[in-house]
C-alpha positions, 0 to 999 in steps of 0.5 A, a space after each residue: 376330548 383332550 385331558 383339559 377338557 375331561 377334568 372340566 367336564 366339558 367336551 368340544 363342540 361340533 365346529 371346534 372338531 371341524 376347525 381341528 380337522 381342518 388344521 390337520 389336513 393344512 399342516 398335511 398338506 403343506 408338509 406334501 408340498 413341500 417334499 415335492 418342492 424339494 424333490 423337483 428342485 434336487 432333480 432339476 439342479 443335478 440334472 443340469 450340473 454335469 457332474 464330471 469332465 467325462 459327461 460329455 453329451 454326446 459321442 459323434 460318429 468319427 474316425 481315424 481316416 475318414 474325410 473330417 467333417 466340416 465346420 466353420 467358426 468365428 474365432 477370437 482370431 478371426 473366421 476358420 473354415 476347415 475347407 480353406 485349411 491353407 493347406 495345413 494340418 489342423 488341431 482341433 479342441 472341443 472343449 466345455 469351459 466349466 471342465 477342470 481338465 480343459 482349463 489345465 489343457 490351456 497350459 498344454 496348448 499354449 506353448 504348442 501353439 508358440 512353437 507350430 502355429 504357423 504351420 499349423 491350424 489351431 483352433 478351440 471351440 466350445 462344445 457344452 451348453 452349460 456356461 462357465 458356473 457349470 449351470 447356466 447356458 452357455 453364452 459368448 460371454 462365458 468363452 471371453 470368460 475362460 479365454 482371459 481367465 485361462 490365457 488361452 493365446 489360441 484362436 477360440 470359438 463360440 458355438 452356441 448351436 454345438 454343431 462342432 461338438 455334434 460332429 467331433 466329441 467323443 462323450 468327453 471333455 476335451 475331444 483334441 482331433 488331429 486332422 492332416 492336410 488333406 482334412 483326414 483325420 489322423 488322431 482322436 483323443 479325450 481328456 487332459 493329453 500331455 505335452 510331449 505326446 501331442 508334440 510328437 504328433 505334431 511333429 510327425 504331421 509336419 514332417 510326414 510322418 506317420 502319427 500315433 491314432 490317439 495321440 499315444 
């Protein structure tokens, strides 16, 4: 009996009770609703956004001198397929094209590209299988996407099956491998690489020479 009701003197009926009641429990129960609501939403989208260039999904198991693994990939370029390298060394990006560090690698490869692509093979292929936002899957569309909005003038691939990100990421974006003539690998290394450090590896591998095992 509320205050109102005591100074008239009257009190609630049993059915009043109930509905009062059963008012609570609907205000209770939505309030739980929705905190659960939120709680799935929160941990569906952060589970599905990678936070860093370096939550890469997966770290495959390679190595310096070992026979490279082989793939094959339509690119904006046309076909490659490793084992009909031309008897050239191979420069092989493995990128996400939502990663910061991979769109400021554009800037880096292209110049390279210029100045040794006809000795050397060049060749990007998506390893991510988030798009371009960062959230949604990855398509054809999101690699067209960082090609035209980056200026990548390198050949580019789409991998919706992630088979080379599979074979070649090392847990973060890019994974650059440097594979010599005869499809060993020669040199890994992740993240944003300067310029000078992987044209000097180029330029050894053209030349011979012995080149830096992390692009160093």
């Amino acid at each position: 009996m509320n205050r109102a009701e005591r100074r008239q003197g009257t009190a609630p009926t049993r059915a009043e009770l109930k509905a009062r009641a059963g008012r609570r429990r609907v205000i209770i129960y939505t309030s739980l609703a929705l905190v659960v609501i939120a709680a799935v939403v929160a941990i569906g989208y952060a589970s599905r956004i990678p936070k860093t260039a370096s939550d890469a999904p997966a770290v495959a198991q390679i190595k310096i001198g070992q026979q490279a693994p082989e793939f094959d990939v339509s690119t904006t370029a046309g076909p490659f397929d490793l084992a009909k390298n031309g008897s050239k060394p191979t420069l092989l990006e493995v990128f996400a094209s939502w990663c910061p560090h991979c769109q400021r690698e554009v800037k880096v490869i292209n110049p390279l590209y210029t100045a040794f692509g006809d000795k050397v093979n060049f060749v990007a292929v998506s390893g991510s299988q988030y798009g371009i936002d960062g959230q949604s899957a990855e398509t054809q569309a999101d690699v067209v996407n960082w090609v035209t909005r980056f200026g990548a003038r390198y050949p580019v691939a789409f991998d919706g099956q992630l088979d080379v990100a599979n074979k070649y990421l090392q847990g973060g974006f890019p994974t650059l491998v440097l594979i010599g003539r005869d499809n060993a690998i020669l040199a890994i290394g992740t993240s944003e690489i300067p310029g000078a450090k992987l044209k000097a590896a180029l330029q050894a591998v053209i030349a011979g020479k012995p080149v830096n095992p992390s692009f160093g």
